[in-house]
N, C-alpha and C positions, 0 to 999 in steps of 0.2 A: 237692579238699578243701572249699573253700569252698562248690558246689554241693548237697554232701551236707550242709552247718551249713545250709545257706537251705532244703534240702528238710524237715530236723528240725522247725525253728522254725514253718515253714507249717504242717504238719501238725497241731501242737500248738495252734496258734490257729484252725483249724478245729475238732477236739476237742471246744474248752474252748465255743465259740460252741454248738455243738450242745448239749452238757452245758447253758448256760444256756438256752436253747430248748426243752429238755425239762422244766427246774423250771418255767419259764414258765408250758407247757401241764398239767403237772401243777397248779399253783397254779388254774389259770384252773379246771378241772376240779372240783377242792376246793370254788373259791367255788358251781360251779351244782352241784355233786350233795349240799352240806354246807351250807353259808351261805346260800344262800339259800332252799330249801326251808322252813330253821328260820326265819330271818323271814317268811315270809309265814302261815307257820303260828301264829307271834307275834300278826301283825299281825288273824290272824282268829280267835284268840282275845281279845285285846284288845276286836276289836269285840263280839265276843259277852257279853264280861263287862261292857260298856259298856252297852248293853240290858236286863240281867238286871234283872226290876223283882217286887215281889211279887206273889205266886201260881203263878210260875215251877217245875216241877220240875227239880232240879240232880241232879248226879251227881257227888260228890266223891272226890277223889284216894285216899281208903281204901274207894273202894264202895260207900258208906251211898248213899241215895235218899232226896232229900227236898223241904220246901216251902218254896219262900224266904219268910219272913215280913215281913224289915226290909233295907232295901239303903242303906246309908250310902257314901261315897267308896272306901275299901280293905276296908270288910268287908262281910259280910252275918250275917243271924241266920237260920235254919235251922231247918224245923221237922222232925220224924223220926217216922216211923210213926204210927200212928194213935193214941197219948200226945199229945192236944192239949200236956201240959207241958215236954214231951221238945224243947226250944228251946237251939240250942249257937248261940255267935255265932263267925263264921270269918272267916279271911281270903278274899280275891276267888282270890284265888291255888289256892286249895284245892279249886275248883271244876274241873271238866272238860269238864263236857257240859252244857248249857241247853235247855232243851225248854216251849218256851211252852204254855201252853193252847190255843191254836188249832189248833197243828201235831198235840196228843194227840187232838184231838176228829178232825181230816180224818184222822188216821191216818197221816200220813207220816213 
């Protein structure tokens, strides 16, 4: 009787070890296929909006194309179509894509 209580108990603490071994590897999974893709993606956005200086063409989170005018710490002003007046002032945030003068001229 007692062999068959010690062979239960074992078995169940092997189990429960595997069970925490698989959240483990699942978690670890999580961090490189989810967490850290989006930081580094963070991180090379940041730099880009970092650089953005005027004359710059942006590409904003609703689609519009336009010309950066004015770049202050969190915002920028935004110039849109060829309306010299047509000036909206945004957040940096609102921006998506940066494409300098140089990169449009070599064409890359």
């Amino acid at each position: 009787m007692d062999s068959v209580v010690l062979a239960a108990t074992s078995g169940g603490t092997g189990s429960i070890l595997i069970m925490v071994l698989y959240i483990a590897i699942f978690g670890v999974a999580i961090y490189f296929l989810m967490v850290r893709p989006q930081k580094k993606e963070q991180k090379r956005m940041d730099a880009l909006l970092s650089t953005m200086a005027p004359g710059d063409s942006v590409l904003t989170t609703s689609g519009f194309y336009g010309v950066v005018i004015d770049v202050t710490d969190d915002s920028v002003i935004v110039e849109f179509g060829n309306n010299k007046n047509c000036r909206i002032p945004m957040q940096k945030s609102a921006i998506t894509q940066v494409e300098k003068p140089e990169d449009a001229a070599t064409g890359e």
